[in-house]
KEBAMI-525980 format. One record per residue (C-alpha): residue in one letter; x, y, z. Coordinates in steps of 0.02 Angstrom, whole numbers, plus 32768, in hexadecimal, padded with zeros to 4 digits. Each point is the difference from the previous one (the first is absolute). Example, Ala and Ser with C-alpha at 12.3 -4.5 7.8 and 13.67 -1.06 7.14 Angstrom:
BEGIN
A82677F1F8186;S804580AC7FDF;
***
This chain:
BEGIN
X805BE03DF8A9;X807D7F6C7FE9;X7FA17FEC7F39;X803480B27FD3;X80AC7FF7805B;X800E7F4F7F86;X7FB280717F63;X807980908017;X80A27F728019;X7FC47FA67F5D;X7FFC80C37FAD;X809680308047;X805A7F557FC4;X7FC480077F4C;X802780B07FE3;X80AF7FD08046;X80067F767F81;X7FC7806E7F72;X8098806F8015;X80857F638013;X7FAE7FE17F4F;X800D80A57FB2;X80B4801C8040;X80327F407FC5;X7F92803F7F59;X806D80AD7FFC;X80B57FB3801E;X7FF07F7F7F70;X7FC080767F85;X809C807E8043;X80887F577FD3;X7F7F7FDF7F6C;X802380A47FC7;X80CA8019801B;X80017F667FA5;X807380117F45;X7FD67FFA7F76;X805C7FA77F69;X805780AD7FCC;X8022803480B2;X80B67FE68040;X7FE6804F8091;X7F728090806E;X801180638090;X7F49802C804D;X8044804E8094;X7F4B7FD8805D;X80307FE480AD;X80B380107FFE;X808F80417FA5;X80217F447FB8;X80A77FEB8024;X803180A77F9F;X807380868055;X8041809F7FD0;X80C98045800B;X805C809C7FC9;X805C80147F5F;X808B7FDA805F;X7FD17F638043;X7FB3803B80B0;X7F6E7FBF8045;X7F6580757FFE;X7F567FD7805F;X7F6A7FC07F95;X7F5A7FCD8034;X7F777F8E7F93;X7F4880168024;X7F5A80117F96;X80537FD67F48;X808B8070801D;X80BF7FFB802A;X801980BB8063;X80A980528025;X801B80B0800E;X80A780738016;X800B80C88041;X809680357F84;X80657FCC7F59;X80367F55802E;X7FE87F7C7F83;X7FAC7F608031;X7F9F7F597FB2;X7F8F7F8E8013;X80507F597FDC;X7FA37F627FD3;X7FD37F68806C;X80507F4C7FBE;X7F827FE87FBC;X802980707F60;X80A87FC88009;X807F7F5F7FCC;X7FF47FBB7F52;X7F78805F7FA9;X80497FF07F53;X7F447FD77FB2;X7FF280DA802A;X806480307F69;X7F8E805A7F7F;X7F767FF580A0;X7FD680978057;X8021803D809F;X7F4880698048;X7FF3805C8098;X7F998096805A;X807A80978053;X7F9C80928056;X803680938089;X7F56801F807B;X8088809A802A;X809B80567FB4;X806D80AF800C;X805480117F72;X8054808F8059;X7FEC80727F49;X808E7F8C7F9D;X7FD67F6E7F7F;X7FFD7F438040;X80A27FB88018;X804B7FAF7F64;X80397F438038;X7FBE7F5D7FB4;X7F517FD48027;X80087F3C8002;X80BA7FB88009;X800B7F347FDA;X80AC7FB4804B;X80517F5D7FF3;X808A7FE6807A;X801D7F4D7FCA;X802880517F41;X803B80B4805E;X7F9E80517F88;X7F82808F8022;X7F7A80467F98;X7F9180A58016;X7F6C805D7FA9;X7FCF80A8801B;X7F6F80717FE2;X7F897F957FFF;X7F9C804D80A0;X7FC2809D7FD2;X801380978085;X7F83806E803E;X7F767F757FF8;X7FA37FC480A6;X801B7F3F7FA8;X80417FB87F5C;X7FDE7F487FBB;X809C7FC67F9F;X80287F717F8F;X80C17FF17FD3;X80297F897F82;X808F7F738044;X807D80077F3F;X807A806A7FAF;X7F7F80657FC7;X7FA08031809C;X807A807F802B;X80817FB18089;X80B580488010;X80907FA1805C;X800A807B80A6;X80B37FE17FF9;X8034803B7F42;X7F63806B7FCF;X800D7F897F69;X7F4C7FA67FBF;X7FD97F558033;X802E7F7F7F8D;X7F8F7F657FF8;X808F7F918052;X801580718091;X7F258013801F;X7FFC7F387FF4;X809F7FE4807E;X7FA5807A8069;X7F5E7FBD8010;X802B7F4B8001;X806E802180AE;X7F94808E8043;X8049804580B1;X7FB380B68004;X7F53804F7FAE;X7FE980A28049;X7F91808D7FD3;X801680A8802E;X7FA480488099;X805C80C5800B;X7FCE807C7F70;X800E80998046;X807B80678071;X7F87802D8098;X7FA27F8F8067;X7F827F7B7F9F;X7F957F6D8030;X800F7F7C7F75;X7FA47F4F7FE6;X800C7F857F8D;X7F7C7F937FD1;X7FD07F777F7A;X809E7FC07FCF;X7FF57F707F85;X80A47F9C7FA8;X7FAC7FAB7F60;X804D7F9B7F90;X804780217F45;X7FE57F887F4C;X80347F538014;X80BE7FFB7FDE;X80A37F9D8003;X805B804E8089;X803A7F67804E;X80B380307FB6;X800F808F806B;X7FE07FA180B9;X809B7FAC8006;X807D80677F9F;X809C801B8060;X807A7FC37F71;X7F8C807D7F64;X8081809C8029;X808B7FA08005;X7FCF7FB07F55;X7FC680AC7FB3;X8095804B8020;X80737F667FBF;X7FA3802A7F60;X801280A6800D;X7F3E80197FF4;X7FC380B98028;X7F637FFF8071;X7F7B80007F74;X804D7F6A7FB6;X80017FA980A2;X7F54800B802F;X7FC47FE57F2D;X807E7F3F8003;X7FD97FEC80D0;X7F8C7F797FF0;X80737F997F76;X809480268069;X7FCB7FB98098;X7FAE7F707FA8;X80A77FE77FB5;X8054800C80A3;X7F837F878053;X80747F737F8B;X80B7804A8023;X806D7FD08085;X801580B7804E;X809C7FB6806B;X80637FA07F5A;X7FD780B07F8B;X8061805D807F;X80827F897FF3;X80117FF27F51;X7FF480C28008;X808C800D8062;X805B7F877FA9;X7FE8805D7F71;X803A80AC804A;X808F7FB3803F;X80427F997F59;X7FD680BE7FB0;X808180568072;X808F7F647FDB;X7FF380167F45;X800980C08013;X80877FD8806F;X805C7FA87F8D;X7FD580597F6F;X804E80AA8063;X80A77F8D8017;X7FFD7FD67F61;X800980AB7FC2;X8075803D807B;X80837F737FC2;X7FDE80307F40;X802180B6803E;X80B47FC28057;X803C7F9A7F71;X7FDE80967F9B;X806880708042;X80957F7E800D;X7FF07FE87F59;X802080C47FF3;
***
């Protein structure tokens, strides 16, 4: 009958419109959710995609990675060494990390550890390229775990080593770092057989309120430290009054009066040498 064709339309219709509702309902309480909070710098949910992460070799090679269901997958079948490196988003100027944390979630569904120990390399490795420096922590993930939850502290006391020198991190060099951020990568490859690694939950959060503008725009503070002859400790203990100080000197007339300075210094050392050489002649005349 056309009234029960009309009944079952209506039915059909508002069921239709129920669901629009629920998925509109769903999809703001997803952006709701991913929303920061004030101590948040940066999240990586990894819901429906992989976010604009990747993954690449220790060497710099591109290796596949896939993001699905809260978690960023890659897996490998021998000893290579490979990371997951951070989206944009966790990059730039994200001085306002130091003494904040850096949290994340690393897990193997599968590994072959083939009977040796996990590989020894650094487990999360911060770069700058603006500042050429490069910073790495290891053990924090712990092997022969299905998944670990880590916190790593972002100061000179969480543990970071410059991955060039072995040396520890100095304040100056974690700030320069993290306010010109061009790599965050965490370590995908424990172990020397095949493994199937995700990462999940990773969360950038922001350290105590500080003074760090001093360290943003700093291209002259080595140059300075070193006319001073300041060691590294010093350097970072006087940066903020040095670049405050600098922020009211005429970088371009200093070198100039530097140089000016150098080079009266070598004519009166000069002359002082010629003056000694003609004492030393008349001397021996007078012999």
């Amino acid at each position: 009958r056309k009234e029960d064709r009309a009944e079952a339309t209506a039915m059909i219709a508002g069921r239709r419109a129920y669901l629009a509702l629920a998925l509109v309902a769903a999809a703001a309480g997803a952006a709701h959710a991913q929303q920061l909070d004030d101590q948040t710098l940066a999240r990586a949910y990894f819901r429906w995609s992989s976010e604009g992460w990747n993954a690449s070799t220790k060497d710099g090679h591109d290796w596949p990675v896939t993001g699905e269901l809260g978690q960023l997958k890659a897996s490998d079948d021998d000893d290579t060494v490979w990371y997951f490196s951070a989206s944009p988003d966790f990059l730039g100027n994200k001085a306002e990390a130091y003494g904040g944390t850096i949290a994340f979630t690393l897990g193997h569904s599968e590994y072959n550890s083939l009977g040796l120990g996990a590989q020894e390399e650094y487990d999360i490795i911060l770069s700058s390229a603006v500042h050429n420096i490069s910073l790495g922590h290891k053990h924090i993930i712990p092997p022969w775990v299905t998944s670990s939850e880590n916190v790593v502290e972002i100061s000179e006391e969480g543990g970071w080593v410059d991955t060039v020198t072995g040396e520890s991190a100095t304040r100056l060099s974690i700030l320069r770092t993290i306010s010109a951020l061009t790599g965050m990568k965490f370590r995908g490859s424990l172990y020397f057989g095949h493994e199937y690694s995700y990462l999940k939950d990773v969360i950038l959060s922001k350290g105590p309120k500080q003074d760090l503008a001093w360290v943003r725009n700093d291209a002259h503070v080595d140059e300075l430290c070193g006319a001073l002859k300041l060691n590294a400790v010093a350097c970072e203990h006087y940066g903020v009054h040095l670049m405050k100080a600098m922020q009211k000197v005429n970088m371009n007339k200093l070198r100039a009066d530097h140089a000016s300075m150098v080079r009266k210094r070598k004519e009166f050392e000069q002359a002082a040498e010629e003056r000694r050489s003609s004492w030393e002649r008349d001397g021996r005349k007078e012999l």
